[in-house]
Legacy VTK file of the C-alpha trace (Angstrom):
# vtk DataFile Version 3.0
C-alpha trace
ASCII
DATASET POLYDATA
POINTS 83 float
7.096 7.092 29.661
7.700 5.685 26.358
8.368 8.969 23.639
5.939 8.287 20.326
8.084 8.765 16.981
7.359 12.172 15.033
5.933 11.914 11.770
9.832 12.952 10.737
11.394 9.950 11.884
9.514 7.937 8.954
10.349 7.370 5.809
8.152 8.179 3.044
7.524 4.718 1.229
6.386 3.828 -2.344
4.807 0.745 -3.344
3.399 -0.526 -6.736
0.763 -3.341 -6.176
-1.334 -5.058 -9.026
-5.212 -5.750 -7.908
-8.450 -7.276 -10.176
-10.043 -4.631 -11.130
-13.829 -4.924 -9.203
-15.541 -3.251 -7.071
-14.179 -3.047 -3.672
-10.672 -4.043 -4.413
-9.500 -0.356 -3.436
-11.445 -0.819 -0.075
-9.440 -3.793 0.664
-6.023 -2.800 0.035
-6.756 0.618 2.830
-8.528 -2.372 5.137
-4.397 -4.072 4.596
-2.815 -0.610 5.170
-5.389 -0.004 8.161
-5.164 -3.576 9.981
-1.286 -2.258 10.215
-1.521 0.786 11.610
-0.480 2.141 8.760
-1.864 5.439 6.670
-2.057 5.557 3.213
-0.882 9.352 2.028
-1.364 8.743 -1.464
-3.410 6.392 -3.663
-3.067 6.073 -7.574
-4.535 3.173 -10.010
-4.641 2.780 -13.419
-7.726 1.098 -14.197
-7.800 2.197 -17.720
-4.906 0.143 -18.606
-5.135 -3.147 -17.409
-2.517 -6.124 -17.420
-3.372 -9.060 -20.020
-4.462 -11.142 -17.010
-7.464 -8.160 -16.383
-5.599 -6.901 -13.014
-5.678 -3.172 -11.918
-1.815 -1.042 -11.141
-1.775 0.884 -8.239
1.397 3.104 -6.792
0.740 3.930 -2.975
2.715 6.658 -0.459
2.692 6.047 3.100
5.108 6.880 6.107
6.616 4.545 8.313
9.657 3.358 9.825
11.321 -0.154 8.578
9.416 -2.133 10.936
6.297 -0.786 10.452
6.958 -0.694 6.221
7.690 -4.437 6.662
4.280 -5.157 7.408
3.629 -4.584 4.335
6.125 -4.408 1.521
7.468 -7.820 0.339
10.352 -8.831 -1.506
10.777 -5.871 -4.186
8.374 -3.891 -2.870
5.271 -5.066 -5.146
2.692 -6.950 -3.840
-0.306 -8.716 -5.340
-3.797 -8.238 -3.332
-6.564 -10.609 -4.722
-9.437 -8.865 -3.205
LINES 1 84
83 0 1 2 3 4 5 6 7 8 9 10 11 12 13 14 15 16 17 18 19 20 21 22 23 24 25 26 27 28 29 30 31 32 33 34 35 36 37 38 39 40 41 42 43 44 45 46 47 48 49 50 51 52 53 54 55 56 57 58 59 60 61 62 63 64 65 66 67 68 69 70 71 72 73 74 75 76 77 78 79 80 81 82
């Protein structure tokens, strides 16, 4: 029988991620997290201040191993999600 990992054998991870700022944008970044197996711990945006373009910033905490992170951190660890 294959032994399951323990919550302390992750990582914790951080990622900043930019979004447009509408409704249900929030919804789709946990439906990216969620599609992965993953669980967000932590969820912050900044709505308030947007970028000049009009997008949303977001900082997000979640556990995982490398492989599991990989699914969904790219490059430097900021990703865009046009929802």
């Amino acid at each position: 029988m294959t032994e399951l990992p323990t919550v302390n054998s992750f990582t914790q991870q951080v990622i900043a991620i930019e979004l447009q700022d509408r409704p249900g944008s929030v919804n789709s970044v946990a439906e990216v997290f969620s599609g992965r197996g993953l669980q967000i711990e932590a969820f912050h945006g900044t709505a308030g201040d947007l970028s000049p373009d009009g997008h949303a910033h977001a900082l997000i905490v979640f556990r995982a191993g490398a492989d599991r992170a990989s699914l969904v951190i790219v490059g430097d660890a900021s990703i865009f999600i046009d929802a």
